[in-house]
C-alpha distance (Angstrom), angle and dihedral (degrees) to the residues before:
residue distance angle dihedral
X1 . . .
X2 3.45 . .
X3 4.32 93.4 .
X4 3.68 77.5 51.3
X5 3.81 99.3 60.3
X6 3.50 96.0 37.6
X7 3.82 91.0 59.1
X8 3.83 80.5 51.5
X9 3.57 87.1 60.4
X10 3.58 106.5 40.8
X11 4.15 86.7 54.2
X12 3.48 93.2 81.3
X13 3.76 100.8 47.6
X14 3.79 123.2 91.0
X15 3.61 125.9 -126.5
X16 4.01 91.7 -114.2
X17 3.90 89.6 43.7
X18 3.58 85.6 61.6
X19 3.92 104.6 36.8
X20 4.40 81.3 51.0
X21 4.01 92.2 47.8
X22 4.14 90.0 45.3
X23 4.08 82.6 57.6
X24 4.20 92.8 -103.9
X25 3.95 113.8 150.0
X26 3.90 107.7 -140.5
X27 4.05 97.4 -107.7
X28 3.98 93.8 58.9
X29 3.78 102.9 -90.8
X30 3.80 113.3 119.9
X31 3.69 117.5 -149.5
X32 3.59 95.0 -145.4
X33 4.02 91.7 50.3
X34 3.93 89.2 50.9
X35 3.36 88.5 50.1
X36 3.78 99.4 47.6
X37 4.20 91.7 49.7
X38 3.65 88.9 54.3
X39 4.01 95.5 57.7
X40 3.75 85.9 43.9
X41 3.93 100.7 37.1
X42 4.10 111.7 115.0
X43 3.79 110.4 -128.1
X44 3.73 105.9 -156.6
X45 4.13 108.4 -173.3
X46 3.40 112.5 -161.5
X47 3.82 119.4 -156.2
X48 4.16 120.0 -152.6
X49 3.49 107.6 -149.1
X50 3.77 111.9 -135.5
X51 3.85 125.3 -144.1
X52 3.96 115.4 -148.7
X53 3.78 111.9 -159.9
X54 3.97 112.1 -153.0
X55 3.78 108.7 -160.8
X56 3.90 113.5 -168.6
X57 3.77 118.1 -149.2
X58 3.76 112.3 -143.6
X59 3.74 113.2 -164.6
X60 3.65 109.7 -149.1
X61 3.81 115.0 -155.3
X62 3.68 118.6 -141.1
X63 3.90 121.4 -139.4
X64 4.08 112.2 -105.4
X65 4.21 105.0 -93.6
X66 3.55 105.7 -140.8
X67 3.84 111.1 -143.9
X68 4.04 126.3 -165.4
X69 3.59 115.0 -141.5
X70 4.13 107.4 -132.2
X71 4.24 102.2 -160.5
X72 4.70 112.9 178.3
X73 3.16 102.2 -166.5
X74 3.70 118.1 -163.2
X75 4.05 102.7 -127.0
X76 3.75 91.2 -135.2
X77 3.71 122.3 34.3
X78 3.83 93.5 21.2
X79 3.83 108.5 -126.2
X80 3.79 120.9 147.7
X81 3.50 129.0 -126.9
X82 3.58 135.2 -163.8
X83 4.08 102.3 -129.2
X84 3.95 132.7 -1.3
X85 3.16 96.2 -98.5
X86 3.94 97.7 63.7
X87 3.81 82.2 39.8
X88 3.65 97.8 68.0
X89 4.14 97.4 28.5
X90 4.29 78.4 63.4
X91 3.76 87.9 44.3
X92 4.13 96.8 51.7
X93 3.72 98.4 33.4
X94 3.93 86.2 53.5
X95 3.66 100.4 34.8
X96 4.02 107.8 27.1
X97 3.47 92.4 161.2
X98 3.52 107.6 28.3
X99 4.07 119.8 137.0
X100 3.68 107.2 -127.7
X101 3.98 122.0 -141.1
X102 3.49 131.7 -166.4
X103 3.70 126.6 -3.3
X104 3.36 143.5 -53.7
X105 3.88 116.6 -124.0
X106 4.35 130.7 177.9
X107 3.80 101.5 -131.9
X108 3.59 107.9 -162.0
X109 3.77 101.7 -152.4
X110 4.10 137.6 -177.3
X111 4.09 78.8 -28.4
X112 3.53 94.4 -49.8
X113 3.98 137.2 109.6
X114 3.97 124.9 -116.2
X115 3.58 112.0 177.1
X116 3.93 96.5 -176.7
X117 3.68 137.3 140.6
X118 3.55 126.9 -103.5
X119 4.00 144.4 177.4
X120 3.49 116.6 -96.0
X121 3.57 85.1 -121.4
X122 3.49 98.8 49.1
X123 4.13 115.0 121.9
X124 3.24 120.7 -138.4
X125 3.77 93.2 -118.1
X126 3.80 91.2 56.8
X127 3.87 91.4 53.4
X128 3.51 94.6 45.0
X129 4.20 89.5 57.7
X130 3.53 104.0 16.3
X131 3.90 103.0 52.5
X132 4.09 105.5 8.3
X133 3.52 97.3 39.9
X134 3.59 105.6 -126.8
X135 3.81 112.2 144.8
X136 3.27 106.0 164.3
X137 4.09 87.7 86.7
X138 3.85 93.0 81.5
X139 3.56 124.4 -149.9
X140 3.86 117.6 -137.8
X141 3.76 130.9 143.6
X142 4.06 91.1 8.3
X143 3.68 91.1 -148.7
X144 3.78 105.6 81.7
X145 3.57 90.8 -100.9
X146 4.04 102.6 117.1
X147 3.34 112.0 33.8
X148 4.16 102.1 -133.3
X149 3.85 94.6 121.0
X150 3.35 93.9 55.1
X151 4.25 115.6 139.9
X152 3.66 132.2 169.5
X153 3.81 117.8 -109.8
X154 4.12 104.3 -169.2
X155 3.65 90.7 -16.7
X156 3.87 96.9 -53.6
X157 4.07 119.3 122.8
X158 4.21 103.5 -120.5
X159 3.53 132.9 176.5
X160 4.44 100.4 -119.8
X161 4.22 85.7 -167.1
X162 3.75 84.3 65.2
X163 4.22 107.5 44.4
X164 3.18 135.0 56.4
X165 3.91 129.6 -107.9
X166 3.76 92.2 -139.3
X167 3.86 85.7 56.0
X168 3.62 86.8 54.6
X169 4.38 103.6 63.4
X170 3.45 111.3 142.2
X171 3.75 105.7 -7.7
X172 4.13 122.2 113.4
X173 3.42 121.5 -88.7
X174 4.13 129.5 -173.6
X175 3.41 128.3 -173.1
X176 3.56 127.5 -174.6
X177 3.68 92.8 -92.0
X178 3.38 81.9 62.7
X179 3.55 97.5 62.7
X180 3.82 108.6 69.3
X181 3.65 121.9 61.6
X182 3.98 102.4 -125.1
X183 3.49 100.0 -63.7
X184 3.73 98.2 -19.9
X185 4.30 110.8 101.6
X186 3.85 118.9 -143.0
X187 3.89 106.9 -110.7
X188 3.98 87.1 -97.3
X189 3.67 93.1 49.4
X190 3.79 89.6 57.4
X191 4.21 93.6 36.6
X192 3.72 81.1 70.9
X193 3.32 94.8 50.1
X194 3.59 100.6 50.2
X195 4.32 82.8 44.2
X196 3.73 96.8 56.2
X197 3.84 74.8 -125.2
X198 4.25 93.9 155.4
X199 3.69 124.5 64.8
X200 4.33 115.0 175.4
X201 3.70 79.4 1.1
X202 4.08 85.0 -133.9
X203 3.77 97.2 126.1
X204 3.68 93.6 26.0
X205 4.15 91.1 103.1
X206 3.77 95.7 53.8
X207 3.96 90.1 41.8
X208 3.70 95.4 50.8
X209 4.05 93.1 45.6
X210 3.84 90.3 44.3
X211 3.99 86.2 50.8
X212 4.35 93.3 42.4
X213 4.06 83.5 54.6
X214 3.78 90.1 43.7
X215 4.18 92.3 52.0
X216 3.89 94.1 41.7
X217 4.19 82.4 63.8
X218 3.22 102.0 31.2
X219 3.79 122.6 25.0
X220 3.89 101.1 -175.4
X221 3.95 100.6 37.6
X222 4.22 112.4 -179.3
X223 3.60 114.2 -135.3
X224 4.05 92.3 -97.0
X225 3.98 80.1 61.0
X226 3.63 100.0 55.5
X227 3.65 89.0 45.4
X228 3.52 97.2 54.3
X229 3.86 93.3 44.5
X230 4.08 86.2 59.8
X231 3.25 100.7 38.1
X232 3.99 85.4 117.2
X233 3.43 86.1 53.5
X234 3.81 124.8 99.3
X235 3.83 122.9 -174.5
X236 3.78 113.7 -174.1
X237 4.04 101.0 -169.3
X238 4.04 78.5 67.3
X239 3.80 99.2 -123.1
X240 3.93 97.0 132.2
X241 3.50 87.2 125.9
X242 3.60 99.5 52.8
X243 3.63 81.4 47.2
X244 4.53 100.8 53.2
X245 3.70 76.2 46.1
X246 3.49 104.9 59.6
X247 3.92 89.6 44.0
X248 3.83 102.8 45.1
X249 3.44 125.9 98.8
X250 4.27 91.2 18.7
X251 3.50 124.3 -104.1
């Protein structure tokens, strides 16, 4: 009786009434079956492992390459070449016929060559200011009496008024410009800054090359030392003492 009625009922209910009040969507997906395969849907997460590479940069520091300076220089017009040969192809192909005088010396210079000619007369103080350029070797009494154009030739403190430049082929010579590093002074260089140890600055050169040669032998000179060491040495603004003072003891 019961079957009977509810076939009764369900006569007057359309096919989309029913598919909407079983909890269908029109289109064929069913609300409740979307929301049963989500509670029952296996989410599988699926990590990528990532590889970081760390590449260290070393920085390798190279030892300082020392490089000498070759200069041949043509004794008359001047121009520079880079080995003896070229030097004296230039000289014949400009001057075939030309009479030579005098001699030809290698003046090894600040660390630098100057194959150049030169009277046989010539001192080595005259070459140095006359023909290279290098003024800072002074020129006072002339004689070898006061000590301001003092150089070192292979380390040792010599008068350049007094010797010859042909004498001087081939061995090292250093000047006060060759002292300093560009702008950078040696530590005695700047000792006599700091000291006030210069005056006119006049004999300064030959002072400071006597006292570089006096260092390089003996590190930790007494007073007695220095004196002895510039005994050649005359300063007339009277500041030798200023001057033993800056040297003694080393640096």
């Amino acid at each position: 009786m019961s079957e009977e009625k509810n076939k009764e009922e369900l006569k007057g209910v359309s096919r989309r009434e029913f598919l909407k009040d079983a909890g269908l969507v029109v289109g064929g997906a069913t609300v409740g079956s979307l929301a049963f395969m989500s509670s029952c849907k296996t989410t599988t997460t699926v990590t990528n492992a990532s590889t970081s590479t760390v590449t260290k940069s070393t920085t390798v520091t190279s030892p300082p390459v020392t490089t000498t300076l070759s200069k041949f220089i043509d004794p008359i017009d001047g121009t520079e070449w880079p080995t003896l040969d070229a030097l004296k192809a230039h000289f014949a192909a400009v001057r075939p016929l030309a009479q030579l005088s005098g001699t030809f010396v290698d003046l090894k210079v600040n660390g630098a060559d100057y194959y150049m000619q030169v009277d046989d007369m010539d001192t080595l103080a005259f070459v140095l200011r006359d023909k290279l350029g290098f003024f800072g070797t002074k020129i006072g009494c002339d004689n070898g009496q006061c000590g301001v154009c003092t150089v070192l030739v292979d380390g040792v403190p010599t008068f350049s008024c007094l010797i010859l430049a042909i004498e001087m082929s081939g061995k090292k010579i250093t000047t006060i410009e060759g002292l300093a590093d560009g702008t950078n002074l040696t530590p005695l260089q700047q000792k006599f800054v700091n000291t006030d140890a210069i005056q006119c600055g006049f004999c300064t050169p030959g002072v400071l090359l006597a006292g570089t040669a006096l260092l390089a032998s003996n590190p930790k000179p007494t007073a007695d030392d220095v004196r002895l060491a510039l005994s050649g040495h005359l300063c007339m603004c009277q500041n030798m003492k200023m001057v033993v003072a800056a040297i003694a003891g080393g640096i």
